[in-house]
C-alpha positions in Angstrom: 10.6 3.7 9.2 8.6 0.8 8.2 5.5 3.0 7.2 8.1 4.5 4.8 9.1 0.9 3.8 5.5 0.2 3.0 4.3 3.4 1.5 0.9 3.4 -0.5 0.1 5.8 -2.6 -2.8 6.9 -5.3 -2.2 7.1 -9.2 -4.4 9.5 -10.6 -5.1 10.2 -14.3 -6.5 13.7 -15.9 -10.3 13.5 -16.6 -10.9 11.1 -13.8 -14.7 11.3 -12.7 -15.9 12.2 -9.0 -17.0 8.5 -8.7 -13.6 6.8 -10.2 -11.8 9.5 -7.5 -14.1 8.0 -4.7 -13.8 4.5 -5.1 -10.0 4.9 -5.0 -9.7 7.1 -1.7 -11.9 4.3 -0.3 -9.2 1.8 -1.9 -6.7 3.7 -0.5 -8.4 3.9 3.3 -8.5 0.2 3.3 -5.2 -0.6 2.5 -3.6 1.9 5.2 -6.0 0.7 7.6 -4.3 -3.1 6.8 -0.7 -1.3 7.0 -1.6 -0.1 10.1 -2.8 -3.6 11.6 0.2 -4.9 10.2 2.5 -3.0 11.2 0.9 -3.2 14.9 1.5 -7.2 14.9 -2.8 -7.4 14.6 -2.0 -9.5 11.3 0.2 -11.4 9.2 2.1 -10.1 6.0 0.1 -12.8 4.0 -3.0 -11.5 5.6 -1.7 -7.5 5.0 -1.0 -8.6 1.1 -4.6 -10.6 0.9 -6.4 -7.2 2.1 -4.1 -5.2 -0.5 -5.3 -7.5 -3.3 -8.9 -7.1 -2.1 -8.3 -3.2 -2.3 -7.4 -3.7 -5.6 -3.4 -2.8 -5.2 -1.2 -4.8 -8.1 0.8 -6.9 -5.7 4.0 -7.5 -7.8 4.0 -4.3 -8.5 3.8 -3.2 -4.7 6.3 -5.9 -3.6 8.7 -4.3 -5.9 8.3 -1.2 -4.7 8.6 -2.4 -0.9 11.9 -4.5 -1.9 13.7 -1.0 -3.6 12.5 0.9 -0.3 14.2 -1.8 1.7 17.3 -1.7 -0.4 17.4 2.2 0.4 16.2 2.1 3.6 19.6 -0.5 4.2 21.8 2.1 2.3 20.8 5.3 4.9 21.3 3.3 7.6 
């Protein structure tokens, strides 16, 4: 449940290059790597949320994604 909690996901645009595509797969390996460490006890939430900024994620943005899947993660259950 909480790897649904703490989804990450890739936004993609039209006309990306190969390069631009690359760089955020890589992005995108790093942060689940983190989730995964985090979710395993390895590292704090502050830690998690310091890797996500390094991997370039928009942390308010994530944070109030992960606060609406809490809010319907309380509601199915």
């Amino acid at each position: 449940m909480l790897e649904g909690i703490l989804e990450l996901s890739i936004v993609t645009t039209e006309g990306m290059s190969e390069s631009e595509s690359l760089k955020l797969i890589e992005q995108l390996e790093c942060a689940e790597l983190a989730q995964q460490r985090f979710i395993q006890g390895s590292i704090s939430f502050e830690d998690y949320l310091d890797i996500l900024e390094l991997c370039e994620v928009d942390i308010d943005d994530y944070l109030e994604i992960v606060d609406e899947n809490l809010e319907t993660a309380v509601i199915v259950v």
